[in-house]
N, C-alpha and C positions, 0 to 999 in steps of 0.2 A: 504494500500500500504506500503511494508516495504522496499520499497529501491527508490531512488529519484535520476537518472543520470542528471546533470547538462549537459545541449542541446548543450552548447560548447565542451564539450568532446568527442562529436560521429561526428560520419561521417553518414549522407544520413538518417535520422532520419525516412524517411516516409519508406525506404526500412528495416529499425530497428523494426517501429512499425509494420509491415506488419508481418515480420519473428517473430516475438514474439506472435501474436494472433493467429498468424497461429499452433503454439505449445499451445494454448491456455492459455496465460498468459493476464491479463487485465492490460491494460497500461491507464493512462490518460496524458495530457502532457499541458503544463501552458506554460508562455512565455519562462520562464527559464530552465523548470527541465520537466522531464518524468519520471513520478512513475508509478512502475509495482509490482503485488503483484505474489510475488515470493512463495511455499510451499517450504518447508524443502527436500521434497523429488524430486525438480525439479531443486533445485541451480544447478546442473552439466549441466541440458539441457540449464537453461540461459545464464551461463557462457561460453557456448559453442556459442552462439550467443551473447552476449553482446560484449565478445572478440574482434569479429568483425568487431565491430563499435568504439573502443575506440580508440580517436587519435594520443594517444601520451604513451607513455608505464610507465607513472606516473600516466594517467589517470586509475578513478577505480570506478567499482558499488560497492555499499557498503549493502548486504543484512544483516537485523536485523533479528534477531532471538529471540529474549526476554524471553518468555517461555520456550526454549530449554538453554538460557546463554550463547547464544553464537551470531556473526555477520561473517558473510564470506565478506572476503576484496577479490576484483577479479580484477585486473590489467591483462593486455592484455600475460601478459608473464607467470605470475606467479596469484597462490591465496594461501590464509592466514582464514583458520577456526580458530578464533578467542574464545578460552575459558579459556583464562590465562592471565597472566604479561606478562609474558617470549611472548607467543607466537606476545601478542600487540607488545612488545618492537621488536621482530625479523621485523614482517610486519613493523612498522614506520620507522627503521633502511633500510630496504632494498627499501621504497618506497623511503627515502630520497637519497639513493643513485642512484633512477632513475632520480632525479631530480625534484621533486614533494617536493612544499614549505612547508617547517614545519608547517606552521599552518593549513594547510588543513591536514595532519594527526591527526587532533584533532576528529577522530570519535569515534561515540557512542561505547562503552562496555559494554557486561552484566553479566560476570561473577563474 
């Protein structure tokens, strides 16, 4: 599973997991968090449904990519493919000016 949405962020979680297997993505989901394994070649269909569900437009799935070096940041409004400085620094800048606590900007990077 390469992205892990925190249960507080979304809206209607069962209607979230339903829409996501229904595109055949495999979700599991713990008390906290719902991790769904994302491929490289589907981020745009998830996003398109995670959007969705996100409650607050700081809120964001955070899909890793490790092998390719890169992570897609997907906030309800906007997204951020992630393979540089520059580009982390644009995403943290702009998530913070949604109102999204600096230290939750602390996500993974693999470039």
């Amino acid at each position: 599973m390469n992205t892990k949405i925190l249960l507080r962020t979304i809206n209607d979680l069962e209607k979230l997991e339903t829409d996501l297997k229904n595109k055949g993505f495999s979700t599991q989901v713990s008390e906290e968090k719902m991790a769904v394994e994302v491929q490289y070649s589907d981020v745009e269909i998830f996003g398109e449904i995670i959007k969705r569900y996100l409650n607050a437009p700081y809120n964001y799935a955070n899909v890793k990519f490790p092998n390719e070096k890169l992570n897609v940041v997907i906030f309800p409004e906007k997204d951020f493919i992630i393979n540089n400085e520059e580009t982390d620094k644009n995403a943290k800048e702009w998530a913070l000016s949604t109102g999204l606590p600096k230290p939750e900007t602390d996500w993974t990077t693999f470039y």
